[in-house]
ZAROPA-255375 format. One line per 4 residues: for each residue x negated, y negated, z of N, C-alpha, C. Coordinates in Angstrom, 1 decimal, m for minus. Each point is the difference from the previous one (the first is absolute). Layout:
X:Y:Z:X:Y:Z:X:Y:Z ~ ... .
//
This chain:
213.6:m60.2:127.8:m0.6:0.5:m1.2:0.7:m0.6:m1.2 ~ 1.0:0.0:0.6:0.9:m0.6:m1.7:m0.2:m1.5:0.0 ~ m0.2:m0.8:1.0:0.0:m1.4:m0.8:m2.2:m0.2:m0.3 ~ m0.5:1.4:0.3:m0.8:m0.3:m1.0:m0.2:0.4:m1.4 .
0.9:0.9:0.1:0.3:0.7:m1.8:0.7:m1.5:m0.6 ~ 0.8:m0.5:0.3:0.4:m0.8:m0.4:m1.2:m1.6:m0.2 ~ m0.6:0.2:0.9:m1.3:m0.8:m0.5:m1.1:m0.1:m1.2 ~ m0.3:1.7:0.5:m0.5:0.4:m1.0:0.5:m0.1:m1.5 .
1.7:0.2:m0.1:1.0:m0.2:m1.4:m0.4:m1.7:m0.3 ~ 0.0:m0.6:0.8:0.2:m1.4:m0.5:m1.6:m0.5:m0.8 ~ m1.7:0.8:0.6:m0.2:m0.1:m0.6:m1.0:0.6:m1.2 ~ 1.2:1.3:m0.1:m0.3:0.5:m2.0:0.9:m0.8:m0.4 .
1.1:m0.9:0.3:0.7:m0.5:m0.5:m0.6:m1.2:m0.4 ~ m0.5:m0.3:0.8:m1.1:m1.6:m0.7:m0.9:0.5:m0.7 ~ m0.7:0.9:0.5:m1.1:0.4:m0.9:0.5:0.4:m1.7 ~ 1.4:1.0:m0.1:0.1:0.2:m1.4:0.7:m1.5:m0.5 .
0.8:m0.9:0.6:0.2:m0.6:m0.7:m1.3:m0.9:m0.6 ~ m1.2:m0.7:0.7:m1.3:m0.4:m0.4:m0.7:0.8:m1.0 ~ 0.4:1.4:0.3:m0.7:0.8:m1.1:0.9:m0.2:m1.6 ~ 1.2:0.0:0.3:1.1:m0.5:m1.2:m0.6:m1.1:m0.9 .
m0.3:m1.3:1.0:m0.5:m1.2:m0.5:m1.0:0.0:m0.6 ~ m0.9:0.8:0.7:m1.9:0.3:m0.5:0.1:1.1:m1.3 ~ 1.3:0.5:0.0:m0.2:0.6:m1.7:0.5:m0.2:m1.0 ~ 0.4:m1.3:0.1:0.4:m1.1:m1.4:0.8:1.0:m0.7 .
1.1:0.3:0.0:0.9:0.8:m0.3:m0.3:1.3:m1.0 ~ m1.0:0.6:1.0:0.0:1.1:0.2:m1.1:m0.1:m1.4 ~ m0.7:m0.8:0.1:m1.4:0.4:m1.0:m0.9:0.0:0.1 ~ 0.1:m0.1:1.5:m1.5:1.0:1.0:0.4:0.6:0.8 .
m0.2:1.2:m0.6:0.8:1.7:0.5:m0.8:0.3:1.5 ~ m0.9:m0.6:m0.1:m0.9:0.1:1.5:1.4:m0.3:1.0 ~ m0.3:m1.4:0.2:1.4:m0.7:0.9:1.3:0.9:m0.4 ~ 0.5:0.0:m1.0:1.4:0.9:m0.3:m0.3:0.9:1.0 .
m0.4:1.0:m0.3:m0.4:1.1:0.9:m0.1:m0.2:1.9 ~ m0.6:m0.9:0.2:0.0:m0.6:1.2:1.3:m0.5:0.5 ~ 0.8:m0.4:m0.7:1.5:m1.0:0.6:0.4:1.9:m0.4 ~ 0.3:0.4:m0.9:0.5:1.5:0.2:0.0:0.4:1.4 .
m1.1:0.5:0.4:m0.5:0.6:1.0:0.5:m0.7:1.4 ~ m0.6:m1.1:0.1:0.9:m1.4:1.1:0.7:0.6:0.1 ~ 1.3:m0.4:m1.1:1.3:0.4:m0.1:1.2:1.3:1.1 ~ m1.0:0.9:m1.2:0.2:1.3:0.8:m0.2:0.1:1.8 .
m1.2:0.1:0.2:m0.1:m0.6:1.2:1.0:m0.7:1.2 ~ m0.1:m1.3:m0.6:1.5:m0.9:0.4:0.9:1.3:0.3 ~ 0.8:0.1:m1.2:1.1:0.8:0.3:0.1:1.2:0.8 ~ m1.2:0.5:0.0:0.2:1.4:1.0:m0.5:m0.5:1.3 .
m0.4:m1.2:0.6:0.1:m0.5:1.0:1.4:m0.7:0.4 ~ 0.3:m0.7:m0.8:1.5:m0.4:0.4:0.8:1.0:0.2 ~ 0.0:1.0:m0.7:1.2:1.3:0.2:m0.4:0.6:1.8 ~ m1.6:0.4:0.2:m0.1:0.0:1.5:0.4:m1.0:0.8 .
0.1:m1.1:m0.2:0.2:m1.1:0.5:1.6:0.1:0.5 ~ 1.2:0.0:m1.1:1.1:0.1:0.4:0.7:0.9:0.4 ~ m1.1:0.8:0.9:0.6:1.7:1.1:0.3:m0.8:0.7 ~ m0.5:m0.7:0.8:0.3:m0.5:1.2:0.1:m2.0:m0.1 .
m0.1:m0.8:m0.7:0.3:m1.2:m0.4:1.1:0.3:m0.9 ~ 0.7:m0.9:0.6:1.0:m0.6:m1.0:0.6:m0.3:m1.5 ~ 0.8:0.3:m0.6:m1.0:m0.3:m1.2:0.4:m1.4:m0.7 ~ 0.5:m0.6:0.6:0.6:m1.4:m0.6:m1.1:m1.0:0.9 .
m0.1:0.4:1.3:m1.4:m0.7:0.8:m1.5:0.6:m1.2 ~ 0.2:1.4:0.2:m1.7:0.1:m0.8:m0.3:m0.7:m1.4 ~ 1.3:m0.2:m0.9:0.0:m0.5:m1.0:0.4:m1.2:m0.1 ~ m0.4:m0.9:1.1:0.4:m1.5:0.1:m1.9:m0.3:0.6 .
m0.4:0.9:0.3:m1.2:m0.5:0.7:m1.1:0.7:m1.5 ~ 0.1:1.6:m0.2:m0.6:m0.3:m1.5:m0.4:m0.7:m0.8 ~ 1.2:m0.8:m0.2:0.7:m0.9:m1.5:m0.5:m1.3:0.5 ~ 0.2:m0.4:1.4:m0.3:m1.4:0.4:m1.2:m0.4:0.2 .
m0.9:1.3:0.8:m1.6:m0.4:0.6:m0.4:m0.1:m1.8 ~ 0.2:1.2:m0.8:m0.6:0.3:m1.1:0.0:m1.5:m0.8 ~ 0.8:m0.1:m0.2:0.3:m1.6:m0.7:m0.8:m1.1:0.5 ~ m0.2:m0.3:0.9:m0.2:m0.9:0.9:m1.7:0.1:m0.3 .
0.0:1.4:0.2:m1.5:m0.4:m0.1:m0.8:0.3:m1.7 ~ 0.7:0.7:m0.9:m0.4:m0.4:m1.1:0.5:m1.3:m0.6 ~ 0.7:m0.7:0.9:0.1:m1.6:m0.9:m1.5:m1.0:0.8 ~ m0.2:0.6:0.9:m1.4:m0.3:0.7:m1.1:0.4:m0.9 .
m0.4:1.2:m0.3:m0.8:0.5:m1.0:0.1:m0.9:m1.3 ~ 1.5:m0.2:m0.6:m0.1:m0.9:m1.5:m0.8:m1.1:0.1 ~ 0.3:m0.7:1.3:m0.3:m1.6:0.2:m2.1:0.4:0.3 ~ m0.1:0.8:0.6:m1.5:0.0:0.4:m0.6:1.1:m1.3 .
0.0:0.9:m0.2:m0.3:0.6:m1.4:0.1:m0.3:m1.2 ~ 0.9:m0.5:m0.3:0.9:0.2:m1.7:0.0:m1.8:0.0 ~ 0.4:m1.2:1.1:m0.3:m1.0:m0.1:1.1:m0.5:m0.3 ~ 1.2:0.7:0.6:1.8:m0.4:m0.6:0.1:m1.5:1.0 .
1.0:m0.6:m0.4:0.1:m1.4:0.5:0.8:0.2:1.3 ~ m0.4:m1.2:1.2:0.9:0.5:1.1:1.1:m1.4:m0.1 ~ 1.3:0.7:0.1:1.1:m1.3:0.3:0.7:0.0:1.4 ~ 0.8:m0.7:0.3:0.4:m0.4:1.2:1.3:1.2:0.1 .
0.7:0.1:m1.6:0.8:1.1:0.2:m0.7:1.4:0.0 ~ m0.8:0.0:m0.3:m0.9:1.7:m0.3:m0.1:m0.2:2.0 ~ m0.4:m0.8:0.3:m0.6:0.5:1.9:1.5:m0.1:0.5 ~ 1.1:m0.7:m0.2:0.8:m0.3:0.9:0.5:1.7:m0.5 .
0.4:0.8:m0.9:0.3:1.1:m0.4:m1.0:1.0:0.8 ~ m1.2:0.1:m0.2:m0.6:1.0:0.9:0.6:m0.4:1.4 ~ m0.4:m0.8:0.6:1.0:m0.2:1.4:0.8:0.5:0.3 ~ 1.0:0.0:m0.7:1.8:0.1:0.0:m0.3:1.7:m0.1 .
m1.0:0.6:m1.1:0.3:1.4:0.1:m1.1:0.8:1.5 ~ m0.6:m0.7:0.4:m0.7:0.1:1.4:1.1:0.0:1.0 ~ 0.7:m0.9:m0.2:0.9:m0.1:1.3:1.3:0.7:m0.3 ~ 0.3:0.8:m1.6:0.8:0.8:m0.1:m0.3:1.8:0.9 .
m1.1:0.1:m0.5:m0.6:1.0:1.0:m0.3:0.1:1.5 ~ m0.3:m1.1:0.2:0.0:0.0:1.5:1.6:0.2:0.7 ~ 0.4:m0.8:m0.8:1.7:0.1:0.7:0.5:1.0:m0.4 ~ m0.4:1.0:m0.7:0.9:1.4:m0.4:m1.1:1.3:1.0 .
m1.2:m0.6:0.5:m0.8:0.9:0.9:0.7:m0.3:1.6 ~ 0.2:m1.2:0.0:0.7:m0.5:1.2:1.6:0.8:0.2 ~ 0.3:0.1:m0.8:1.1:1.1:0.1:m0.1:1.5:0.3 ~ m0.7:m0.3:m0.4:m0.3:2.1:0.7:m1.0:0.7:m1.3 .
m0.6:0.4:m0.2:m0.3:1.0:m1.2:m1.1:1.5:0.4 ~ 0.4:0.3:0.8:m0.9:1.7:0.2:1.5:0.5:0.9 ~ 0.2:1.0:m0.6:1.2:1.3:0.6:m1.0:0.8:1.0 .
//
C-alpha cells in the first residue's frame, strides 16, 4: 500500500506543479487553487508513504519519477525544447532511482 501512496504523491505532484504553470503566476486563482490542493495532497501521501519506505529511497523516486515526467509534459504541453543534455539528465536521474531501489527501500 505504501508504494501506492507514493504513486499517488508523485501524481498531485505533477498535477500541482502543471497547475502552478497553468496559473501564470498565480493570476488564475482557478489553477492556484488546484496546484494548492495537488500540493497538499502530495504531501500527506508522501508522509503515508515514508511509514514504511525509506525516506532517502521515497524521496529519490518522488523527486526523480516527478521530474522526469513533468519535463515530459513541458516538451508535449507547454512546447519546451528537447536537448541531448535535458534526455541524457532525465536518464541519469532514472537510473539514480533505480539504483537506490536496487538497494533496498521498504523496512
Amino acid at each position: 500500500m505504501h508504494w501506492l501512496y507514493l504513486a499517488l504523491a508523485i501524481a498531485f505532484e505533477v498535477a500541482g506543479t502543471t497547475a502552478m504553470k497553468l496559473s501564470d503566476g498565480f493570476r488564475k486563482p482557478g489553477w492556484a487553487v488546484a496546484m494548492f490542493v495537488a500540493y497538499t495532497a502530495c504531501f500527506a501521501l508522501v508522509a503515508l508513504a515514508i511509514r514504511q519506505i525509506e525516506l532517502g529511497v521515497a524521496y529519490a523516486v518522488w523527486a526523480g519519477v516527478g521530474t522526469a515526467i513533468v519535463a515530459v509534459i513541458g516538451v508535449a504541453a507547454f512546447g519546451e525544447t528537447v536537448t541531448v543534455l535535458k534526455v541524457v539528465g532525465i536518464v541519469l536521474i532514472v537510473l539514480g532511482v533505480v539504483a537506490l531501489n536496487l538497494g533496498g527501500g521498504a523496512r
